[in-house]
N, C-alpha and C positions, 0 to 999 in steps of 0.2 A: 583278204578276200574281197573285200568291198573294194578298195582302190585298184584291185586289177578289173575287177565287172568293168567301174568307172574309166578306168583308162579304155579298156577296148570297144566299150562301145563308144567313145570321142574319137578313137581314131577310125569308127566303122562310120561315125556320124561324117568325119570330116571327109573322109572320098568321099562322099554320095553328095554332100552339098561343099561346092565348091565355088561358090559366088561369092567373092570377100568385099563387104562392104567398103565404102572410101569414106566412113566420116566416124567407124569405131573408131576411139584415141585409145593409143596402145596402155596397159595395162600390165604388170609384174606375172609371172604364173599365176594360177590360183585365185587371181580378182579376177571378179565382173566387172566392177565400176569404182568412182567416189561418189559421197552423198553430197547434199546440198552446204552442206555443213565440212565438207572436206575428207571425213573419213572413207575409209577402203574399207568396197563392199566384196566380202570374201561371199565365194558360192554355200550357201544356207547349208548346218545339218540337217540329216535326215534321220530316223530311225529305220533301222535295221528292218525291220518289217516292212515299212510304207519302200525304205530304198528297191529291196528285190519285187515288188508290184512294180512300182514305177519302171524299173531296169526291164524285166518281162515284157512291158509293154513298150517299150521302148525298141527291144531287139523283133520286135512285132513289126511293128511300124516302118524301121529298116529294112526289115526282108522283104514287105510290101514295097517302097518306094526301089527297091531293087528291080525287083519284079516289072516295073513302069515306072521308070524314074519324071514321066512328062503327068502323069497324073496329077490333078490340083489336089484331090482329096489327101492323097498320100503324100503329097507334101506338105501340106497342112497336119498331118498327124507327126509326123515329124515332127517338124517345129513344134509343136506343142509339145510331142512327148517328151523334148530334150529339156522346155524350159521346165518341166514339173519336177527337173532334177538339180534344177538349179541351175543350168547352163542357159543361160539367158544371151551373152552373147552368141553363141553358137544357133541359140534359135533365130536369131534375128540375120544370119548368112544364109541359116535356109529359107526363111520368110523371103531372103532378099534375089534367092534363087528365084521360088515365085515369084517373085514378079516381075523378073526379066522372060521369065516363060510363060506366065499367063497376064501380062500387064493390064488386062480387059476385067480381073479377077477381084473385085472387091475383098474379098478374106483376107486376102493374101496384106493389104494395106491393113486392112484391122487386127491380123494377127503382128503381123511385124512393131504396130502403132504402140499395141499393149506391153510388147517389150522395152521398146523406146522406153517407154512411162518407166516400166519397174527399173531402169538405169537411170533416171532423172532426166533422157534427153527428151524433153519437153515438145519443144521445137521441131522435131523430128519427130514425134507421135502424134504431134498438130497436124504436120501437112500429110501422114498416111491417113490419118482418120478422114480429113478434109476430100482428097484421094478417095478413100472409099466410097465416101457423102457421093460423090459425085458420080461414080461409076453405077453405086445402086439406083442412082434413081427413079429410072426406072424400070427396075427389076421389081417382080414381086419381094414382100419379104419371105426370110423361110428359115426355119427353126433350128436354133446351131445347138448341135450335141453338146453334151456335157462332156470333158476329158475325166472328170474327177465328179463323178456322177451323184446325186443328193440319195438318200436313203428308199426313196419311193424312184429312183432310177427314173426322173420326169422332169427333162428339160424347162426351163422358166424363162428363157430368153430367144432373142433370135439376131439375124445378124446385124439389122438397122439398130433394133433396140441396144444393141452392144456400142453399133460405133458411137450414136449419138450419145452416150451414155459415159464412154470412155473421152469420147472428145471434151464433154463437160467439166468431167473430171480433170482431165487436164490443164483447161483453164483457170481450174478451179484453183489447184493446185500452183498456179502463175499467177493467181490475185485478178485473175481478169474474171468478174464475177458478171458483168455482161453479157462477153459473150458464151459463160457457162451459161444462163439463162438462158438465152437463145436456145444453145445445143439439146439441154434438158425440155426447152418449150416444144421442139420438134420430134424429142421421143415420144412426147404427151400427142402427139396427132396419132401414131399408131397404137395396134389393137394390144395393149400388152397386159403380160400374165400379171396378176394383183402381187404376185412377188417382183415384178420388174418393175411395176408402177410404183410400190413401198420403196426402192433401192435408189429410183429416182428421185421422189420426191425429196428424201432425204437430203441429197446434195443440193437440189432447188430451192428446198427452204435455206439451208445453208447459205447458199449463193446469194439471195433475196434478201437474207437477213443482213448479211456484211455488206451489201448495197445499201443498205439503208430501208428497203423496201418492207418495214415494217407490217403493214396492213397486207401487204399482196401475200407476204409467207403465211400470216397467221388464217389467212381466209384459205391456203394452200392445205392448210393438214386441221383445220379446224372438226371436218369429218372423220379422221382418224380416230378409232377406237378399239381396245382389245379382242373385239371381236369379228376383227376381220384374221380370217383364216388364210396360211403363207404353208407353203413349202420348207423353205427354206431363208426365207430373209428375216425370219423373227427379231434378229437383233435390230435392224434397220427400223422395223416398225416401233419395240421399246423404247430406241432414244427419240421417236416420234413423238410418243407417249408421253415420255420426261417433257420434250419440248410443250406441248401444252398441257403440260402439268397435271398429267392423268397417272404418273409414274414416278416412283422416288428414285433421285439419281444416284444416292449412296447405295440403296440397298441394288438396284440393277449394278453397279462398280461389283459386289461381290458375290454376285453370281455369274459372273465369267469367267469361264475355267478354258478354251481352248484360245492356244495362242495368237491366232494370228484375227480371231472377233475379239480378245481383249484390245488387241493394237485397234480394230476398230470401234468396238465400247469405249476405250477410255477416250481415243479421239473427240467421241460426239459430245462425250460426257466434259470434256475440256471446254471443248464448242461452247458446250452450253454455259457453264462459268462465264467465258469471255464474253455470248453475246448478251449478259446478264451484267456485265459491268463487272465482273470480279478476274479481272484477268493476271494478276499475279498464280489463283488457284489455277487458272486454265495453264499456264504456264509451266509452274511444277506438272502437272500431271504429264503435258506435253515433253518434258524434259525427260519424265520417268518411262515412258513408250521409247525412246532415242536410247533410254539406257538399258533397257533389258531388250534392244536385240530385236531380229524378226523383222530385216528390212523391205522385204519384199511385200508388204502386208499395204493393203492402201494406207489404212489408218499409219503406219508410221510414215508414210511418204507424206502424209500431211500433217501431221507434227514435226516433222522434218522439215516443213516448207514453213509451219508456222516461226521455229526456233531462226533460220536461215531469214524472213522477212525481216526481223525482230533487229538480227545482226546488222543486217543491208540499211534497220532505219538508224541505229547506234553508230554508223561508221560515217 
């Protein structure tokens, strides 16, 4: 039952978006991509529950972009709705639909950017973010929905705070810890929610620390304290926490229990090992996130990129 939902709606997805990008590298049935590391990244299980929500809203999403197939909005739920089922490629034909039809369209570059990233093309989630950077400028900012909405159903981000934020990330993730700096310095000029400014910083101090930028990070979250009240990004703020040493990082390790914040728990929790001089522990831990799975999770994209540096300096 589940594999026929999934086959029909791919083939309801694939007439309605029909732009095939020129730079996807073809792929066996059934992969999205390879990792940094070489492996084949098959499209993520789901559970049976979360599957038929996601599918629902998915055949939603369709029969709107039917309905006005030149809509941004509705192409944009599109895209989205498909990658939350794990078709990441597919998302990024329809991202890539926008923006041959709204090329003026900032989203359009920062949804597509975000897929790039979860396939590891780097390079290609630089220049739409980049893309976006530049089409927003001067736009107001303005508050991007949640597809996969927090418990208090209350958006924490918007669409500047995203790109700059992703573009960071990306660098971040290529070892260019400069100009993550940058990217993260320029989300820090807008007004953003105390959840989006914890989410940032977190990568800023990161980025500042493996620069060498010792005093700039610690003067960065030296105000950080359990009592700043978050939505949603409480984990970010924790390994804050750990970072100066307001939080144990063993006992934080085992209180994580959903999959894809342990991929980014243990990440930070790695982080911290290595930028502490103990980098064989940061290493194991990093190895153990690459082994149990969950690629699409940032934290494993950046254990992934940490194992992949490692190789690149060994060879």
């Amino acid at each position: 039952m589940k594999k026929w939902i999934i086959l029909t709606l791919l083939i309801s997805v694939s007439i309605v978006a029909c732009m095939e990008p020129d730079d996807l590298p073809p792929v066996p049935s059934g992969v999205q991509g390879y990792s940094q590391l070489g492996d084949t990244l098959y499209k993520p299980d789901i559970d049976e529950e979360t599957f038929l929500e996601y599918s629902e809203n998915l055949t939603r999403a369709i029969a709107d972009y039917r309905s006005d197939p030149e809509n941004p909005d509705y192409i944009i739920w599109l895209g989205r709705r498909t990658a939350y089922l794990g078709e990441y490629r597919e998302a990024i034909r329809i991202f890539t639909e926008g923006v041959y039809k709204h090329a003026d369209d900032p989203r359009m570059y920062r949804h597509r950017g975000h897929r790039y990233l979860t396939l590891r093309m780097f390079d290609h989630a630089i220049r739409d973010f980049e893309n976006a950077a530049i089409l927003m400028r001067r736009m107001d900012d303005e508050i991007e929905p949640d597809g996969l909405p927090n418990p208090q159903n209350q958006p924490v981000s918007t669409l500047k705070s995203n790109v700059w934020y992703h573009l960071g990330l990306t660098y971040y993730l290529k070892g260019d810890y400069e100009r993550a700096i940058e990217a993260y310095e320029n989300a820090f000029e807008l007004d953003l929610s105390e959840d989006m400014r914890i989410a940032t910083l977190y990568w800023h101090y990161s980025a500042l620390k493996r620069s060498g930028l010792d005093e700039e990070a610690g003067r960065a979250i030296r105000d950080i304290t359990p009592e700043i009240e978050l939505i949603e990004n409480d984990l970010y703020l924790n390994l804050l926490l750990v970072f100066n040493g307001q939080f144990d990082a063993e006992r934080l390790m085992e209180a994580g229990q959903d999959a894809i914040e342990n991929a980014t728990l243990a990440y930070g929790i790695g982080n911290w090992h290595y930028m502490n001089g103990r980098e064989e522990r940061a290493f194991e831990i990093w190895e153990a996130i690459v082994e149990n799975g969950n690629w699409p999770a940032f934290g494993y994209i950046a254990a992934e990129s940490e194992l992949a540096a490692r190789e690149g300096a060994g060879s």
